[in-house]
C-alpha positions as CSV (number, residue, x, y, z in Angstrom):
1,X,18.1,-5.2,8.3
2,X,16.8,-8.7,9.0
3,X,13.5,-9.7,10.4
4,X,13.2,-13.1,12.4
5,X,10.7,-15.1,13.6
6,X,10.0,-17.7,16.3
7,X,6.7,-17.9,18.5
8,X,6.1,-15.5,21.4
9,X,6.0,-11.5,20.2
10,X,8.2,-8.5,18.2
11,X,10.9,-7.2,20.3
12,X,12.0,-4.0,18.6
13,X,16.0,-4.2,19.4
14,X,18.2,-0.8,17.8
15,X,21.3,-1.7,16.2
16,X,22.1,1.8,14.8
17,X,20.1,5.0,15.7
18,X,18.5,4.5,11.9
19,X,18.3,0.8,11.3
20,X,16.0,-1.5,13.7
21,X,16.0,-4.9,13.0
22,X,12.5,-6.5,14.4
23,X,13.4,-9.5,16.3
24,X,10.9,-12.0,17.6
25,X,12.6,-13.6,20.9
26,X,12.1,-16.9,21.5
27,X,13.9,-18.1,25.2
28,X,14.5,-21.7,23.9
29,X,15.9,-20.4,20.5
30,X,19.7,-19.1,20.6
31,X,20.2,-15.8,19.0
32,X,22.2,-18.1,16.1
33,X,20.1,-20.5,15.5
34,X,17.0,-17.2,14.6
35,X,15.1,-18.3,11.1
36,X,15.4,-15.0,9.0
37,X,11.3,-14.3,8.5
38,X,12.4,-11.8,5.4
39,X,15.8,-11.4,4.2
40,X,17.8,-8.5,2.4
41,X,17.2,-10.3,-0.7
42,X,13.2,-10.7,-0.5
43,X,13.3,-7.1,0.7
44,X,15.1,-6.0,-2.2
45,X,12.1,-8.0,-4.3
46,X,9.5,-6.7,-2.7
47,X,10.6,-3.3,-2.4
48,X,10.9,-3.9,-6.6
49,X,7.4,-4.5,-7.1
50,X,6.2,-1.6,-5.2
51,X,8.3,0.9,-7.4
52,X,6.8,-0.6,-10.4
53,X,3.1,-0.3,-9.0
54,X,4.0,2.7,-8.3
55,X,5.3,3.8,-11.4
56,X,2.0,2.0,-12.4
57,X,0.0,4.3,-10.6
58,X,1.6,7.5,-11.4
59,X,1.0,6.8,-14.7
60,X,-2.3,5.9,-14.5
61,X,-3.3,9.1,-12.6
62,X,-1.3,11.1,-15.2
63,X,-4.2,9.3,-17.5
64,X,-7.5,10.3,-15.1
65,X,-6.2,13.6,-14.7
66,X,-5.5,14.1,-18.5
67,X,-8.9,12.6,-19.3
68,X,-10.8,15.0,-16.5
69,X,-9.2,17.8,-18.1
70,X,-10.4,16.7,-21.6
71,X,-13.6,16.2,-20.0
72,X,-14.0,19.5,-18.1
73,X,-12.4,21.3,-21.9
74,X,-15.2,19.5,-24.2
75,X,-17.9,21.0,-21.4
76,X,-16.7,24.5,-21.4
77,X,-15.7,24.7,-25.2
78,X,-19.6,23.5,-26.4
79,X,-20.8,26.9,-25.9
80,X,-21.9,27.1,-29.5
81,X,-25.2,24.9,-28.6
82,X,-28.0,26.6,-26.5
83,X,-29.7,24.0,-25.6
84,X,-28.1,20.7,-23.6
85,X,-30.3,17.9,-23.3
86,X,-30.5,17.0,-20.0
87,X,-29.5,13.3,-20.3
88,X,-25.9,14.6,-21.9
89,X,-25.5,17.2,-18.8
90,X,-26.2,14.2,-16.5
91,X,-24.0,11.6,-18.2
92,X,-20.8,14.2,-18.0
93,X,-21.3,14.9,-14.6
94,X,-21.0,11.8,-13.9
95,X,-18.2,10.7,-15.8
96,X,-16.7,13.7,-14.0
97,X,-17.5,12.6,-11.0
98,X,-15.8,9.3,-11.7
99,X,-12.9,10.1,-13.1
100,X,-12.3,12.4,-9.8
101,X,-13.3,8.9,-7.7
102,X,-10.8,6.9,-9.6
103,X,-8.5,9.9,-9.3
104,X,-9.0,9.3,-5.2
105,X,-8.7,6.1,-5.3
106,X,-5.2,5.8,-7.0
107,X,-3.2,8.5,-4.7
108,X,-4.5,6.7,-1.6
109,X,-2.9,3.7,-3.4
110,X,0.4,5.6,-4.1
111,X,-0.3,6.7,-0.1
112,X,-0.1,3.2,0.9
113,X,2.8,2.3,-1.6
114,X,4.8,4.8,0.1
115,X,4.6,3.9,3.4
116,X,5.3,0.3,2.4
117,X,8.5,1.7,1.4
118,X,8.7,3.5,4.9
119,X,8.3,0.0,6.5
120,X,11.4,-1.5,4.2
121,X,13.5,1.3,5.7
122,X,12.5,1.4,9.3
123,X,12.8,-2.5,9.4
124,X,9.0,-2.9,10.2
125,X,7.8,-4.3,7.0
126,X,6.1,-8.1,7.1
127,X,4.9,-7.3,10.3
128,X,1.0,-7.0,10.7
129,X,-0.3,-4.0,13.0
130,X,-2.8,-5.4,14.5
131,X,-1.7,-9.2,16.0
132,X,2.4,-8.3,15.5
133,X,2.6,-11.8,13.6
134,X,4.7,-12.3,10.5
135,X,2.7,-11.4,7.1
136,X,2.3,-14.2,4.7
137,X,4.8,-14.3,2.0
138,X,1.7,-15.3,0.0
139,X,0.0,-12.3,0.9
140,X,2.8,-9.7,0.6
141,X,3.0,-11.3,-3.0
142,X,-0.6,-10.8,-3.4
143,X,-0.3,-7.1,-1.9
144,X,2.4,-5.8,-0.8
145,X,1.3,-2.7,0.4
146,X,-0.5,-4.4,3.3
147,X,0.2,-3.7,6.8
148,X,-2.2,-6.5,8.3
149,X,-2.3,-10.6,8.1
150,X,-4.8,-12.9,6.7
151,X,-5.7,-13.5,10.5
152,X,-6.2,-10.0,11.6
153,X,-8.1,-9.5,7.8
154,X,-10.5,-12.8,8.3
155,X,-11.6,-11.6,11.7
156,X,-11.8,-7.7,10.8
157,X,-9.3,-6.7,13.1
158,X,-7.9,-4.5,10.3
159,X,-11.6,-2.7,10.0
160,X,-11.4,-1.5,14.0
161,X,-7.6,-1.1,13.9
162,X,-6.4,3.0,12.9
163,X,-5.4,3.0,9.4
């Protein structure tokens, strides 16, 4: 699975019923003389760094969900006092309350790490949603979980487009 680039538009063409490779026609550019935008080798790479921050991120959500139980033990086990100042009550809720935010925030992230993978596999990753333009290298470096360019990011076109 190979993605190429030249100038005018993604032309989805089948190879095998599982594998697509996403080909960007150009009329003036012979099918041999295509410029691979992402070869097996960079996929390979960048497939790498999302298993590690996903690895990452299962861990870390192994560590908010052990702390929120910690959290949600130490409340129910201080039954001994009568009395809770108000200011404690407050302060746990809303280290609760964080720890389930942060909690949130990391499966969405493992959300989007998997469906990076999906694009690897379907042939589709490096290719932005919204403007169907190559994805900076620089960028997938940066993030590479994203499904949209720096153009289609600058102008906000990932903000309108379904996520």
């Amino acid at each position: 699975m190979v993605i190429y680039s030249t100038e005018t538009g993604i032309l989805p063409r089948a190879t095998n019923p599982v594998i697509m490779d996403i080909v960007i026609e150009n009329p003036t550019q012979s099918k041999e003389k295509r410029t691979p935008l992402l070869n097996q080798a960079e996929l390979n790479r960048y497939k790498e760094i999302i298993l590690q921050k996903r690895a990452d991120a299962v861990e870390e959500m192994g560590y908010l969900e052990a702390g929120l139980r910690d959290m949600r033990d130490a409340d129910s086990g201080d039954v001994s006092s009568t009395m809770h100042h108000m200011a404690d009550v407050a302060s746990d809720a809303q280290g609760i309350a964080m720890k389930y935010r942060l909690i949130q925030r990391t499966r969405a992230f493992i959300s989007q790490l998997d469906r990076a993978l999906e694009r690897i596999e379907n042939g589709t990753y490096g290719i932005c949603r919204v403007t169907g333009k190559p994805i900076e290298k620089e960028r997938l470096e940066f993030a590479p979980h994203t499904r949209y360019s720096m153009e289609a990011k600058l102008k906000g076109l990932d903000k309108n487009f379904g996520r």
